[in-house]
TORMARLO-512845 format. One line per field, with one value per residue (C-alpha): chain; x, z, y; residue number from 1. Coordinates in pm, 1 decimal. Example, Ala and Ser with C-alpha at 12.3 -4.5 7.8 and 13.67 -1.06 7.14 Angstrom:
cadena = c(A, A)
X = c(1230.0, 1367.0)
Z = c(780.0, 714.0)
Y = c(-450.0, -106.0)
num = c(1, 2)
END
This chain:
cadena = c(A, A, A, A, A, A, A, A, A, A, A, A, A, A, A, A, A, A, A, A, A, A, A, A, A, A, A, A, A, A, A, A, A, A, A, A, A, A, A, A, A, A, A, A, A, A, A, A, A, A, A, A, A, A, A, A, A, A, A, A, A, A, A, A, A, A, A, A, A, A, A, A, A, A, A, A, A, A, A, A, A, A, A, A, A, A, A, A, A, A, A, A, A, A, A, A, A, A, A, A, A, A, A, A, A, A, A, A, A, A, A, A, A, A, A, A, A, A, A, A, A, A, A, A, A, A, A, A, A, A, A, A, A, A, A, A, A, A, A, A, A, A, A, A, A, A, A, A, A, A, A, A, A, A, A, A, A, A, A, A, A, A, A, A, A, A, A, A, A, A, A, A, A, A, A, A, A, A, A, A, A, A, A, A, A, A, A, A, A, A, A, A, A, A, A, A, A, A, A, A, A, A, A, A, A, A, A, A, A, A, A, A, A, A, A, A, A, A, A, A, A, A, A, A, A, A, A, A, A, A, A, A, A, A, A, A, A, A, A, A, A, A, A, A, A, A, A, A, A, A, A, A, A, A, A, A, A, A, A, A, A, A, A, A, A, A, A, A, A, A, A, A, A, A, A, A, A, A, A, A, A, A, A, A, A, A, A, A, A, A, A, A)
X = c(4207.8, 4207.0, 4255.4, 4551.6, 4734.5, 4653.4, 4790.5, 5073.9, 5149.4, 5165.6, 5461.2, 5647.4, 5607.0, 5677.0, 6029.4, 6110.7, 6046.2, 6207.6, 6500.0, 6531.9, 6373.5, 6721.4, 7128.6, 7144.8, 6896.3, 7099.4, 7392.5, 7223.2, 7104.5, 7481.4, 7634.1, 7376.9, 7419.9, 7842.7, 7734.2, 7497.8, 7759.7, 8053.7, 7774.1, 7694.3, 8113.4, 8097.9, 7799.1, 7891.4, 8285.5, 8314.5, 8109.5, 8245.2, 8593.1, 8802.5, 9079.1, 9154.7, 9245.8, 9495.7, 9714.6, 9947.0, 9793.3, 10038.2, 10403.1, 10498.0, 10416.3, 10251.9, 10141.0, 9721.3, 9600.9, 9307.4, 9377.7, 9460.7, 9269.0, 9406.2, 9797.8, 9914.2, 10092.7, 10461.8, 10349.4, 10118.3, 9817.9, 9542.3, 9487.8, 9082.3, 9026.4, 9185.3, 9009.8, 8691.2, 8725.0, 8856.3, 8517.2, 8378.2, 8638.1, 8587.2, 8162.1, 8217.7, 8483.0, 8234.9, 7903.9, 8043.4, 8230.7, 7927.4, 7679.4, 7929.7, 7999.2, 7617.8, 7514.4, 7750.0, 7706.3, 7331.4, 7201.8, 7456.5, 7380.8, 6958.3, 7026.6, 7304.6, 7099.5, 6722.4, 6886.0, 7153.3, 7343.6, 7677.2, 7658.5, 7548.0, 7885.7, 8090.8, 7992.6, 8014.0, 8410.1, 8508.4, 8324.3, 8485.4, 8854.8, 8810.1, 8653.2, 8937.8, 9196.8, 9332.0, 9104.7, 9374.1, 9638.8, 9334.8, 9259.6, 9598.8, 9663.6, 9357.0, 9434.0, 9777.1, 9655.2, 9397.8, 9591.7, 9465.3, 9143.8, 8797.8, 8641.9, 8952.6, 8977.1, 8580.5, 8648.0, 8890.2, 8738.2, 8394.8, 8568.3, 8662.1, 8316.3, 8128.8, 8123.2, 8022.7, 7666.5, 7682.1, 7738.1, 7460.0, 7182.4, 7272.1, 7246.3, 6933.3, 6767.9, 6861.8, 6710.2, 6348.4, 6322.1, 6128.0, 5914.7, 5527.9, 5506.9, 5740.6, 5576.5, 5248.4, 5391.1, 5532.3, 5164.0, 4981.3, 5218.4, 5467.9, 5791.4, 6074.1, 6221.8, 5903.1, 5934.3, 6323.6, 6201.2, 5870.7, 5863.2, 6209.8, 6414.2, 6214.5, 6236.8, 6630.9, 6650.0, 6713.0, 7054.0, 7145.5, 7076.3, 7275.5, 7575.3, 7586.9, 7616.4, 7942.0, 8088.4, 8064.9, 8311.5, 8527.1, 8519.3, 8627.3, 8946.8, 9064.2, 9021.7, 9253.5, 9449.8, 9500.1, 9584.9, 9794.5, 10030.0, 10049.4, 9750.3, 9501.3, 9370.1, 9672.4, 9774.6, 9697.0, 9351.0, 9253.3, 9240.9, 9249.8, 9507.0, 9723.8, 9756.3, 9820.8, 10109.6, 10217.2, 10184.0, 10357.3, 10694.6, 10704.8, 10638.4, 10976.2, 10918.5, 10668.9, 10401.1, 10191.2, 9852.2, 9926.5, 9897.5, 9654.2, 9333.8, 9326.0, 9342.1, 9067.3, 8842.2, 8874.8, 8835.2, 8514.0, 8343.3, 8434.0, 8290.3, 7965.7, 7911.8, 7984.3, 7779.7, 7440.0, 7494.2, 7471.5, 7156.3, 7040.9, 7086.8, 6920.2, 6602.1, 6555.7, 6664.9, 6413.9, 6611.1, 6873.9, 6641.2, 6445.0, 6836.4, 6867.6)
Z = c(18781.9, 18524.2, 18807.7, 18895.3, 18566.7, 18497.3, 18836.5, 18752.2, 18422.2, 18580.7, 18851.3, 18587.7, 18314.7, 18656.6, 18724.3, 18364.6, 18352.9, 18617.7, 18472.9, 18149.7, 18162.3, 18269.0, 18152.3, 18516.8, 18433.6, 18065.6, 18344.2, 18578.7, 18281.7, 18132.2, 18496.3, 18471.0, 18199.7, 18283.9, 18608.5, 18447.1, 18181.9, 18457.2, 18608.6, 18322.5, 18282.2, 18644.9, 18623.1, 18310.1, 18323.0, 18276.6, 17917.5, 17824.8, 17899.5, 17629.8, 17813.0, 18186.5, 18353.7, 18537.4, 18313.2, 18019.0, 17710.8, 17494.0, 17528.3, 17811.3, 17708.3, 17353.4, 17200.0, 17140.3, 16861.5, 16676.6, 16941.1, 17237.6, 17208.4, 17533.7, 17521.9, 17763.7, 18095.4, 18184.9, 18260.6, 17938.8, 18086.3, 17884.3, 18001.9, 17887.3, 18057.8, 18337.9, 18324.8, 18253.4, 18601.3, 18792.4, 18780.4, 18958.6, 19283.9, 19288.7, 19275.6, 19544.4, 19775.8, 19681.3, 19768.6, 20090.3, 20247.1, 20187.3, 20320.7, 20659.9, 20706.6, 20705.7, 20889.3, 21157.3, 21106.0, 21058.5, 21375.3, 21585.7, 21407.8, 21489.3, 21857.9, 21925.4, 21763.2, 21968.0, 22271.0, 22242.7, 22608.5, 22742.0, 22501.5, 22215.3, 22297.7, 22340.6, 21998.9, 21855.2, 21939.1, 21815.0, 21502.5, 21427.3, 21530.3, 21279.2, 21030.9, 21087.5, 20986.3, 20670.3, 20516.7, 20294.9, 20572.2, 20816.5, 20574.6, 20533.4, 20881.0, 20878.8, 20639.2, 20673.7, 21024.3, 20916.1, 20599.6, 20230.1, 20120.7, 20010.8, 20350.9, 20565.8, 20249.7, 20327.2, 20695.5, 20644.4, 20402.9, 20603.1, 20944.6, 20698.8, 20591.9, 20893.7, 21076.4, 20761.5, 20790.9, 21178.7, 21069.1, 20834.7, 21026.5, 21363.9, 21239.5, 20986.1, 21357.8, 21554.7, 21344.6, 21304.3, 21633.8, 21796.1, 21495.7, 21538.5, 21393.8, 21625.9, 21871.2, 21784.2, 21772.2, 22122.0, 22240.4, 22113.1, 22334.0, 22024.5, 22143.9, 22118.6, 21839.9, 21689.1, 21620.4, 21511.1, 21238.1, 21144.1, 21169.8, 21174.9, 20945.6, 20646.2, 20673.7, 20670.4, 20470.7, 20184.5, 20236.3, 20273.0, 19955.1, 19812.9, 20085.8, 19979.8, 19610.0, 19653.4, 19892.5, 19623.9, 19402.2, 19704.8, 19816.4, 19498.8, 19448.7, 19809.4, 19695.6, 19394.0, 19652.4, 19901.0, 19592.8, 19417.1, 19735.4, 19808.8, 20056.3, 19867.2, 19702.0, 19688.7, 19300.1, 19070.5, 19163.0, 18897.8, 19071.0, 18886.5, 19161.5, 19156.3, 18761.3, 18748.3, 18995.6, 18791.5, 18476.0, 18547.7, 18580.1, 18240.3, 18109.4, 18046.1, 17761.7, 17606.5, 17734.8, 17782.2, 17746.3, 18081.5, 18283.5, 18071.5, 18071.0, 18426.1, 18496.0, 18240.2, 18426.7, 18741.5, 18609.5, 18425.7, 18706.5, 18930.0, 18678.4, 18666.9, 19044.9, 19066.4, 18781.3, 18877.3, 19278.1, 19133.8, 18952.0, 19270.3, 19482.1, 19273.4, 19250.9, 19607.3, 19773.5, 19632.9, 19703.0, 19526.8, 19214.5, 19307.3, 19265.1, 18968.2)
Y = c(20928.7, 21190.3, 21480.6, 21295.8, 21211.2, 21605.7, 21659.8, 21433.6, 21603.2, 21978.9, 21910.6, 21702.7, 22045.6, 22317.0, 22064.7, 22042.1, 22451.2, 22530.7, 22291.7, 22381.2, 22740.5, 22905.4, 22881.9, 22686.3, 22432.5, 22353.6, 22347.1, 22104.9, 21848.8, 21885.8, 21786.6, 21533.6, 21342.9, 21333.6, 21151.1, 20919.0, 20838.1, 20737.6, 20572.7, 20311.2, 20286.6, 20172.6, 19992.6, 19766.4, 19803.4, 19475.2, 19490.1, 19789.8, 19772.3, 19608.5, 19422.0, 19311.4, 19623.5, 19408.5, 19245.9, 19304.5, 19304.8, 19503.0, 19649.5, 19872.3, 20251.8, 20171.3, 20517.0, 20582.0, 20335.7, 20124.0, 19844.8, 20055.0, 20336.9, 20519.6, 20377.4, 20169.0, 20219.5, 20135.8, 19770.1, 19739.9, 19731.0, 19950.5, 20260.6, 20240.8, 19980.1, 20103.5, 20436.4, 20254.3, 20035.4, 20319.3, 20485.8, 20212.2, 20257.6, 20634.0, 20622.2, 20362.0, 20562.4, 20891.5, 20772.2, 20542.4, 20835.7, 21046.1, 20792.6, 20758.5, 21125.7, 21242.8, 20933.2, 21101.5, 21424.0, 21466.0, 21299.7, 21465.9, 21843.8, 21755.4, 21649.0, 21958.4, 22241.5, 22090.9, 22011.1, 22351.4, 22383.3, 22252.9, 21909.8, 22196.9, 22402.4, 22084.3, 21951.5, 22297.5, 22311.7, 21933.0, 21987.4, 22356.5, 22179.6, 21925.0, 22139.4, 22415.5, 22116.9, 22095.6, 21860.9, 21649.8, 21617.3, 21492.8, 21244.2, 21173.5, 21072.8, 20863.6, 20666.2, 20618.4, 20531.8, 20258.9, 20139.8, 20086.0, 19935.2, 20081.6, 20104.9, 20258.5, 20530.5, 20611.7, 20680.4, 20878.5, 21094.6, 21100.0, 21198.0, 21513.9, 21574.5, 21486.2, 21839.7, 22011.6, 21822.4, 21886.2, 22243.2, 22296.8, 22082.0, 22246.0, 22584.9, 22512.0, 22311.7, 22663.8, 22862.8, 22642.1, 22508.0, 22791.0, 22804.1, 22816.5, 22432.3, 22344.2, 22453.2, 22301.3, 21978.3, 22027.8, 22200.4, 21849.1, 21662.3, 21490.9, 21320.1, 21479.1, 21243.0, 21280.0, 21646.6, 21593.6, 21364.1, 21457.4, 21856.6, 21991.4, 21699.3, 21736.7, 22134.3, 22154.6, 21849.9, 22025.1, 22232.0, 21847.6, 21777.4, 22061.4, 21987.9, 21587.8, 21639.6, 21902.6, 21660.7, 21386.9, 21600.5, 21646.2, 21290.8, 21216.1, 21490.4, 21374.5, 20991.3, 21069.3, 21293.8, 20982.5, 20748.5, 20989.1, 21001.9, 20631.1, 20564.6, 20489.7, 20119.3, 19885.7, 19806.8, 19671.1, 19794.2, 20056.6, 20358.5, 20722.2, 20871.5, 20635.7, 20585.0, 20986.4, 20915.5, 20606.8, 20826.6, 21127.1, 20908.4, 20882.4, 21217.6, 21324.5, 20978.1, 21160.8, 20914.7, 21126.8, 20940.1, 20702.3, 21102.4, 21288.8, 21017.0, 20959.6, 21349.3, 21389.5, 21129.1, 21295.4, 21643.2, 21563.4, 21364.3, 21650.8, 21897.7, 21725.1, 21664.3, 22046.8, 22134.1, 21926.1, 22056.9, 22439.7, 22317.5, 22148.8, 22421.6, 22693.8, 22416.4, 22381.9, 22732.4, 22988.8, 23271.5, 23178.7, 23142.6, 23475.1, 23657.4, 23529.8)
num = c(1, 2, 3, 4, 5, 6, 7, 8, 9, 10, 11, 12, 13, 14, 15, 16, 17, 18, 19, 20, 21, 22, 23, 24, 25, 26, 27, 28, 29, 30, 31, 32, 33, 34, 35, 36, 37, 38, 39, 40, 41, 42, 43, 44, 45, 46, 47, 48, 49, 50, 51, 52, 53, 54, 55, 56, 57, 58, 59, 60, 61, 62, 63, 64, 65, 66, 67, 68, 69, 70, 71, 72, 73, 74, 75, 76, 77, 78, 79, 80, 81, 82, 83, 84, 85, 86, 87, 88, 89, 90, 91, 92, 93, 94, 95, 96, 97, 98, 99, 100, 101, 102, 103, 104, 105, 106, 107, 108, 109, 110, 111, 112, 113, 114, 115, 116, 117, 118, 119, 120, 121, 122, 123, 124, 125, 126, 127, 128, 129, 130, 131, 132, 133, 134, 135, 136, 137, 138, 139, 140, 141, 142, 143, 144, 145, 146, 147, 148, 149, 150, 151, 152, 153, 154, 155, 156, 157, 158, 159, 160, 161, 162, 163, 164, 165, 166, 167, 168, 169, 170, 171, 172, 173, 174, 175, 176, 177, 178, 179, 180, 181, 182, 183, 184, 185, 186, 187, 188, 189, 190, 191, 192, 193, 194, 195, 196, 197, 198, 199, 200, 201, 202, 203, 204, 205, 206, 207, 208, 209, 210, 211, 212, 213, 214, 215, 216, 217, 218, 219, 220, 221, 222, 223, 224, 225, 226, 227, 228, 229, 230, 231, 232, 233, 234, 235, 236, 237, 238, 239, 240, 241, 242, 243, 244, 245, 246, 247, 248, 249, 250, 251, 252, 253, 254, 255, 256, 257, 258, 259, 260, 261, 262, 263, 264, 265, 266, 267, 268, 269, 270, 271, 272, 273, 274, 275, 276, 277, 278, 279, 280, 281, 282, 283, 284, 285, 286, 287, 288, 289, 290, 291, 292)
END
């Protein structure tokens, strides 16, 4: 046991090196910690928040104060509360859309770049359509095809981020599958969804990892995108988007909390998704670490 705690204690002190031993590890723990924090306000919303996000607790438009510490909207709900909730529907949104669109896009990317030929070609042109689409207006159709609600929003942001996993896994499987351990495999008679999982999966798994954690940021701009425009969650849902949209009505009043704290929310969460995949991808891709 005491090769293995020593064994234990070198990988944990090589991670926390490579980490912390650069300007893009302090980076990666900053973008960290911003996602673990709108994690917990998800999490415990309801412990944290201090009023229903729902109803009227105040008057309509009440400026920042000791019992409303955000303002309140043009209904007099408060906006912390609301912000506070909100993180929970945009996690949600983020992580399902994510979840669908490599669920799609991975297994399709493994089976076009092994198999390559006419059903390689074929999948090669309906993922570069999609992906050559305007990703908002694609999403826009979608959902104003399907109609509100947390599951129609994922689709239609996943059907938007589904070719960029096909993308990365086809061309990461192209370029491994006439490598010598794939070949091996094949020599010792393995299956042919045993090589896609065991010996090429874990090898372009990576660039995944790096691809997933961008997309959350995206997910969650084209979420507030969707919502901001109408076709998001149905009020009186807290939802980020659609308080900006409510809250920019009433700029001209010089309300000018109800805009500015949903904004802030979005930017932030975006900022740390963005931050901790930069980390990420430096961590896992050696050559990007070796140019730097």
């Amino acid at each position: 046991m005491p090769e293995l705690e020593k064994f234990v204690s070198y990988r944990i002190g090589r991670i926390l090196k490579e980490l912390f031993g650069s300007s893009t590890g302090w980076i990666t723990f900053l973008g960290l910690m911003i996602l673990l924090f709108y994690t917990v306000l998800a999490v415990f919303a309801p412990y944290i928040a201090p009023y229903n996000p729902v109803k009227r607790v105040g008057r309509a438009l009440h400026s920042p104060s000791s019992a409303y510490k955000f303002g309140t909207d043009n209904l007099g709900r408060d906006v912390l509360s609301r912000v506070i909730y909100g993180a929970r529907i945009a996690l949600i949104i983020a992580f399902l859309s994510v979840v669908i669109a490599s669920a799609i896009g991975i297994p399709l990317g493994l089976i076009s770049g092994y198999i390559g030929g006419i059903f390689d070609r074929f999948m090669t042109l309906v993922m570069d359509a999609m992906y050559s689409f305007p990703g908002l207006i694609l999403a826009i159709a979608i959902a104003a095809l399907l109609g509100p609600g947390i599951f129609n929003i994922a689709i239609s942001i996943a059907v938007v981020y589904a070719p960029t996993y096909f993308k990365v896994i086809r061309n990461q499987v192209t370029s491994v599958k006439n490598e010598l351990y794939v070949e091996a495999a094949r020599a010792i008679g393995a299956k042919r969804w045993e090589i896609l999982l065991k010996y090429i999966l874990p090898n372009v798994f990576p660039s995944v990892v790096v691809v997933l954690s961008m997309n959350l940021a995206d997910a969650i701009m084209t979420e507030a995108g969707l919502s901001f425009l109408g076709l998001g969650i149905a009020p009186p849902t807290p939802d980020w988007g659609f308080d900006l949209s409510n809250g920019r009505r009433f700029i001209l009043s010089r309300a000018w909390w109800a805009l500015l704290y949903p904004g802030l929310a979005i930017i932030t969460v975006v900022l740390g998704f963005s931050m901790f995949s930069e980390g990420l991808n430096e961590f896992l891709n050696p050559n990007v670490r070796e140019k730097r």
